[in-house]
N, C-alpha and C positions, 0 to 999 in steps of 0.2 A: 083090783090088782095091787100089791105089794108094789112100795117105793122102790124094793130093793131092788126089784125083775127091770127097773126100765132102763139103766143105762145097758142091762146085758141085752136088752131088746133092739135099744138102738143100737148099737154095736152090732148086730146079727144083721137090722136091715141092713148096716151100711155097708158090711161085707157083701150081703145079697147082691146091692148093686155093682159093688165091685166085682164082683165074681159074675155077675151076670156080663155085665160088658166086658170082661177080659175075655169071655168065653166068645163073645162075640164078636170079637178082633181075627181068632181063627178062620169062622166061617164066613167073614166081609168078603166082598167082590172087589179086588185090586186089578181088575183087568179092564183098561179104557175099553176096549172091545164089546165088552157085556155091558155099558152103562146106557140103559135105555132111551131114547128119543125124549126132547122135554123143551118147553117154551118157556122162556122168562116173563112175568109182569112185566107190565111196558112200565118205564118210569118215568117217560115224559106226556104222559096221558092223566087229567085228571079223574075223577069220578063220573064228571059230568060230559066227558068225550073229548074236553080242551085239550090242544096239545100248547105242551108247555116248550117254549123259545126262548125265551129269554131268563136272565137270574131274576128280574123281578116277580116273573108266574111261577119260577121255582121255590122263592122264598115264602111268598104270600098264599101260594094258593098249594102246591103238590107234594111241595116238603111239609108242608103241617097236619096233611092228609097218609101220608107215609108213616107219620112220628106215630099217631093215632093206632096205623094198621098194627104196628107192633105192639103197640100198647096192649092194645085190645087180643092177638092172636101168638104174641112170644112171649115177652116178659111181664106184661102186667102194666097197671100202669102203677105210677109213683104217686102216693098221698100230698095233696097242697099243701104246703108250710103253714097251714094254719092248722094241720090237724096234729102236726109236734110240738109246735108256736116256741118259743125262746132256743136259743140255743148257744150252751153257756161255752167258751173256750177259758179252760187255765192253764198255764205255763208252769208245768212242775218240777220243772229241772233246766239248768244251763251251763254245758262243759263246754266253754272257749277254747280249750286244747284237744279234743279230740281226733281221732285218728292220727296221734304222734305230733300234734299243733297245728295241721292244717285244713280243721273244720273246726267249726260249731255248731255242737248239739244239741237238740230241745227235746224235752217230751212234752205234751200237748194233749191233757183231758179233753177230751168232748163228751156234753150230757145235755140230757136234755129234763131240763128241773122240773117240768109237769108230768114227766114220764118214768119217776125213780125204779120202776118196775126194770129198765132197761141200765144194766154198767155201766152202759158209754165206753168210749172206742181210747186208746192209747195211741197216738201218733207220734212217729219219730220223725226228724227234721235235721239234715245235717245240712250246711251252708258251708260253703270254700270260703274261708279266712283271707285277707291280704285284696281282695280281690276289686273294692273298689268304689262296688254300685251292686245293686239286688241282683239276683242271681234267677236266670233261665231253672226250673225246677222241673224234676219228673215226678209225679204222684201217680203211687200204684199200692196194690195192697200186697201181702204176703202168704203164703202159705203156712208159713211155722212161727210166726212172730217176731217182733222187734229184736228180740235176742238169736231168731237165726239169721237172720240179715245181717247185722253186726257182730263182728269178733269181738268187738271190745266186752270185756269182762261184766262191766259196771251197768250194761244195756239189763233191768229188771226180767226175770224170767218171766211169761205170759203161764198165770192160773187158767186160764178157759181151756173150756174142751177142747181138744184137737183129734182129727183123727186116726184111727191108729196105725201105726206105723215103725215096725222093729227096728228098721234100719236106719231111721232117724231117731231112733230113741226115746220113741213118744211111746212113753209104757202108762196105763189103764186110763188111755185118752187125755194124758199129761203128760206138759214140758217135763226133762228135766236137765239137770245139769252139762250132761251128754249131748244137749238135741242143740248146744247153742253154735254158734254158726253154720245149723246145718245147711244152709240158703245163701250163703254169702259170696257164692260162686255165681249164683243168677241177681244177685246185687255189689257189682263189682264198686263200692265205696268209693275206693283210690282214684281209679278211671276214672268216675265221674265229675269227683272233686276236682281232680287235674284239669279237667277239661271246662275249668267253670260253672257247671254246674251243679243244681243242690235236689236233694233227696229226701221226697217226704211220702212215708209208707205205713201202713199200718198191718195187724193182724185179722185175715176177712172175719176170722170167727167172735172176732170182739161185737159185730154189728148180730150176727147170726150164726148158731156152729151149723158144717157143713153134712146132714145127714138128712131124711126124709120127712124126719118132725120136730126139725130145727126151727120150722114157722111158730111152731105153739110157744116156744121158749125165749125167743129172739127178740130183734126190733120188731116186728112185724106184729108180735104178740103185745108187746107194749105201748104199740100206736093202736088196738085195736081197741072197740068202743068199750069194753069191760076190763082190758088189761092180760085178756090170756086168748087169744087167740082158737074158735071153736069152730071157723068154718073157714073153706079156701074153694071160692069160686072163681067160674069163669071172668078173665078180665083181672082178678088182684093178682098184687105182682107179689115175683119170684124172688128168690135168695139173688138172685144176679142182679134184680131193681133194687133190694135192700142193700145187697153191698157197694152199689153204684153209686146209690143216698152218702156213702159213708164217702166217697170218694168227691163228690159235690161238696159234702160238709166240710173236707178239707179245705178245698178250694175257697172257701168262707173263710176260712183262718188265714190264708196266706195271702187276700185280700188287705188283712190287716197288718202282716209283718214286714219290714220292713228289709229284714236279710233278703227276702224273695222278689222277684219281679211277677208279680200276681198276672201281667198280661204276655208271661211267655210260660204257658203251662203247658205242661206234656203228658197226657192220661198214657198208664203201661199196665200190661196184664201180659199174663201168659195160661194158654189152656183157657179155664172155664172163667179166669181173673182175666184172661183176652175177649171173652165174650163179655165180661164185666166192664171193660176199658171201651170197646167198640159202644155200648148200650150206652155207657160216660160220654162219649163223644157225641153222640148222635142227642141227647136231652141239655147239655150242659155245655155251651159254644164257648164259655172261657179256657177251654183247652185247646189252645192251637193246634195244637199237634196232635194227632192220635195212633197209638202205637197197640197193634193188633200182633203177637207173639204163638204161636203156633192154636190159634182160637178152634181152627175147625168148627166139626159140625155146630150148631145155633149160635156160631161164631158168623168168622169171616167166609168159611166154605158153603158153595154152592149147595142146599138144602134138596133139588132137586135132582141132582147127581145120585145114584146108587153107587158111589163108591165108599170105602171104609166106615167110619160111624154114618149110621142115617136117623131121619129122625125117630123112627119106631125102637132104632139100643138106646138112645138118649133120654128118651121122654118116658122109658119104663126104668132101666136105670137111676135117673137123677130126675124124676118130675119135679123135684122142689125147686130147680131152677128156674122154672120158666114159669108161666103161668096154667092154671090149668085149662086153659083151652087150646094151647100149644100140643099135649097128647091128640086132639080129634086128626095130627095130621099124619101119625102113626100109619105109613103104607098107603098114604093117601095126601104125598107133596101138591102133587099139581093142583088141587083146590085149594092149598093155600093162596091169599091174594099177593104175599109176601113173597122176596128170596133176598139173599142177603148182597147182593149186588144194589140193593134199593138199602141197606143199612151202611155198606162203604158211603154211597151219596149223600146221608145224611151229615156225613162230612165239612163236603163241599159248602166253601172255598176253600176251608183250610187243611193245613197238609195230614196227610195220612199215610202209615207204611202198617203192609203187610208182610211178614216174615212166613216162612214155611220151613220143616228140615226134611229132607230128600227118605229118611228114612222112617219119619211119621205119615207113614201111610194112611193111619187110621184118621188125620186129621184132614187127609185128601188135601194135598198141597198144590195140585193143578186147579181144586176148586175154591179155592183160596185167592189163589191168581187171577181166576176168572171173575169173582166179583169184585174184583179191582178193576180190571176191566171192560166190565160190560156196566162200570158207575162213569165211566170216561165223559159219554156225553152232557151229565151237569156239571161235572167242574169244567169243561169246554164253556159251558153258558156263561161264565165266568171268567175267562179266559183263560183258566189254566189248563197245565197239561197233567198228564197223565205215564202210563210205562213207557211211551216211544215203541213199542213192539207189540205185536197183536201174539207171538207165541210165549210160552213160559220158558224164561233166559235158564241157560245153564248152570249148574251148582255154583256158587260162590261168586255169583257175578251181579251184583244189587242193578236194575232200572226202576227207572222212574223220577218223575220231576215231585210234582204235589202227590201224586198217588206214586207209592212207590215198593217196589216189591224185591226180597230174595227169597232164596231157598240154598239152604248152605247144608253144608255135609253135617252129617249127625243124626240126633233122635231128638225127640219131643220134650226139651228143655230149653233153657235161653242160658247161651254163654257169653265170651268174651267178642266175638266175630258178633255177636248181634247187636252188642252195646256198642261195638266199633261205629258200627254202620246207622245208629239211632242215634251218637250224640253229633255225626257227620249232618244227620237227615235235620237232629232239632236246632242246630247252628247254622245251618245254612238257610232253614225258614224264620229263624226267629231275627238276624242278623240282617237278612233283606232291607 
């Protein structure tokens, strides 16, 4: 096959998926009425029939048994650090006056020197000035890169694939000039800085681009025993464990900085970067807080609901997400051992909000809710609480203590109402 045919290739599959699951938003079932009868895994039952009581048979024995089942039937699991081994951070830039002189800015190489097959990731790092003492941080990745995140000019335009998209400006699967803050709205800079805290994000597509045979080219391809990735079986992970990796390997760096307080991390995603943020949370406990932004289906929403995305649009759709043994549940939930009320608890003890918008349907906002609360009884082992309410509260109106939930007016993006309500949620747990 000609070099030339394969970015048009990938392009065609990736609109395939597109268009497959847009078309499949029409014929979803939005009606509680038709969502068929369904039983959740028990999750305070181990393997071996122990019912788990306390936070110590949760931590030792039921939680590490959970972390497994996903490993092994959604995402994949994640390669030992012995099979990337070093991993270099360089600081390649620092604007003390940014955003108008009340941040500073970093970029931040990550590479991994045994693996040059792979680019390494660009991290951007804003810190609030004046402020004192290290700084509460949210790490999340991006959709459009470091330059649509920030308005500032001088933020380097991202060369990697991206993909396509007229109305952001991403013309033949590249930035350009056009596309730069086009994100900047779902990373409100000012608010966060004002409010203390600091901001460390990256572009997903730097670890792996987001298409069907993004595995062959990516990280995933550069950790692999020969360097180009030629098979993907059951059990290795998906584009959401490789971005999740990038989101960890943050967390390594901010270990080291000194603008940051490394033990008040805030994992953020939104959509399939929300299934990335929950999968971050549940492998990597130095995030305190874990912020799940309209994730749905192989998200935060109840998997065994037939409501909006289910797993059979997802897994034909976007299989590079998950791993591939996560397709055999395709029209066939209830044999999975998993549901995602058992990946909110992976949590537990620490705090977690769920977000929903009243008019993403597709990402099933009631089942969203409901694996927030039906994860209640381990963070109770713990003693914490949970939504205070057994129904889904009303549009714009946030509950919950350590688990905590809204659904606010709107569609299926994160605005200024959700970052209200997250830097309330990450200052009043990190501040405890």
């Amino acid at each position: 096959m000609s070099r030339l045919l394969i970015p048009a290739l990938m392009t065609t599959a990736l609109l395939l998926g597109e268009d497959f699951a847009e078309a499949q938003q029409k014929k979803a079932n939005y009606d509680e009425s038709q969502i068929a009868p369904y039983t959740l895994p028990d999750l305070l039952q181990t393997a071996t029939g122990k019912h788990v009581s306390t936070a110590e048979d949760w931590t030792q024995l039921r939680r590490p048994e959970i972390l497994a089942l996903f490993e092994q039937h959604v995402y994949g699991k994640t390669p030992a650090p012995s099979t990337w081994g070093k991993v270099d951070f360089k600081v390649t830039e620092v604007k003390k006056d940014a955003l108008g002189g009340k941040a500073t800015r970093k970029f931040i190489h990550i590479s991994l020197p045994e693996h040059p097959a792979w680019k390494g990731m660009e991290v951007m790092l804003y810190t609030p000035n004046g402020l004192g003492k290290p700084a509460p941080c949210f790490v999340g990745p991006s959709f459009g890169g470091n330059h649509a995140v920030s308005t500032e000019k001088d933020v380097p335009l991202s060369t990697r694939w991206m993909r396509p998209n007229k109305e952001k400006n991403i013309i033949d699967n590249k930035a350009t000039e056009e596309s730069r803050g086009n994100e900047s709205s779902r990373w409100p800079l000012e608010m966060i800085i004002a409010q203390g805290c600091a901001v460390a994000t990256y572009y997903y597509g730097d670890i792996e681009p987001d298409h069907a045979d993004g595995w062959k080219e990516g990280l995933r391809a550069a950790l692999s025993k020969d360097g180009a990735a030629t098979e993907w079986k059951d059990g290795d992970w998906g584009a959401i464990g490789a971005w999740s990796w990038g989101l960890q390997r943050i967390a390594d760096y901010l270990e080291t900085d000194s603008d940051v307080n490394a033990k008040q991390l805030a994992v953020i995603g939104h959509s399939r970067l929300g299934k990335t943020s929950l999968w971050t949370g549940a492998q990597d406990q130095r995030f305190g807080v874990v912020i799940s932004n309209n994730s749905g289906e192989g998200g935060a929403a109840i998997m065994r609901r037939n409501f909006g995305e289910t797993t059979a649009v997802i897994t034909k759709a976007f299989p590079h997400w998950f791993t591939k043994t996560y397709t055999s549940y395709s029209n066939n939930e209830a044999s999975c051992p998993i549901d995602k009320h058992m990946l909110i608890a992976l949590a537990a003890p620490r705090a977690i909000y769920i977000a929903s918008a009243v008019e993403d349907e597709w990402a099933d906002p009631k089942g969203e809710f409901l694996s927030g609360l039906n994860a209640e009884p381990v963070f109770a082992l713990f003693g914490k609480k949970g939504y205070g309410v057994r129904e889904q509260p009303a549009i714009d109106t946030p509950v919950g203590d350590t688990i905590a939930y809204h659904v606010r007016t709107g569609k299926h993006d994160v605005t200024s109402y959700d970052w209200e309500q997250y830097l309330k949620f990450v200052k009043r747990h990190f501040e405890k």
